[in-house]
C-alpha positions in Angstrom: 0.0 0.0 0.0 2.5 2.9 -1.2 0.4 5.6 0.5 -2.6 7.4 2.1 -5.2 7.9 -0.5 -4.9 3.8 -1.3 -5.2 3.4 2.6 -8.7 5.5 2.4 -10.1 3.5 -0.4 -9.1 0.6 1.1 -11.1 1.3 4.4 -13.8 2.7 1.8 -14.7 -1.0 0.9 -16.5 -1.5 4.3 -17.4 2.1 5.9 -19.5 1.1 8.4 -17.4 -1.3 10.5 -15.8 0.1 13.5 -12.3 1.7 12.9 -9.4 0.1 15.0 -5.7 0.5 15.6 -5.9 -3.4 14.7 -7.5 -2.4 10.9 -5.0 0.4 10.6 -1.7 -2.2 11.6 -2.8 -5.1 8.8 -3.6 -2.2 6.0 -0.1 -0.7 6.6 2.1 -3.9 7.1 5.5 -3.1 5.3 4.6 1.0 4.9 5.8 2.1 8.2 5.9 5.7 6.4 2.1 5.3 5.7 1.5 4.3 9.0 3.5 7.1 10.7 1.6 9.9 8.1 -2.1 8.2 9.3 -4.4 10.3 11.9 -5.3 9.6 15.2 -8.4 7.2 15.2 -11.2 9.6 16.8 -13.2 7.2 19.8 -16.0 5.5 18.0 -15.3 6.6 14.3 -16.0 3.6 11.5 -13.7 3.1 8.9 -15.9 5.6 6.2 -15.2 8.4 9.0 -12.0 7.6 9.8 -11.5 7.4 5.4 -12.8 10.6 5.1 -10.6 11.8 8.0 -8.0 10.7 5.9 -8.9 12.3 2.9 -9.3 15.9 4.7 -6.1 16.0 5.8 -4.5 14.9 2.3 -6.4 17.8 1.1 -4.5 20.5 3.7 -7.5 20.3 5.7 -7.1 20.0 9.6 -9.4 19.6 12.7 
C-alpha cells in the first residue's frame, strides 16, 4: 500500500465497520511511512469516518 489515499479507499470498501488500531496495523504492514503519516483514530469513528478523516487531511484540511 504505497500511500494514504490507497489506505482510504481501502477502508472505503467496508465504511461502516468500526475503525481500529488493529485495521489500521494489517492495512499498513510493510509501509511504516504510511502508518506514521495516518491520523489519530477519533473514539468511535467507522472506517468511512476515519477514510474521510484521511482524505481531509490529504487535502490540507485540519481539525
Amino acid at each position: 500500500m504505497p500511500g494514504l489515499t490507497e489506505l482510504a479507499d481501502a477502508l472505503s470498501e467496508r465504511p461502516e465497520e468500526l475503525m481500529t488500531l488493529g485495521v489500521l496495523f494489517g492495512l499498513t504492514v510493510g509501509e511504516p511511512a504510511v502508518l506514521k503519516q495516518a491520523p489519530a483514530i477519533p473514539e468511535g469513528a467507522t472506517r468511512g469516518e476515519y477514510a474521510a478523516l484521511v482524505r481531509l487531511i490529504q487535502m490540507g484540511v485540519t481539525p
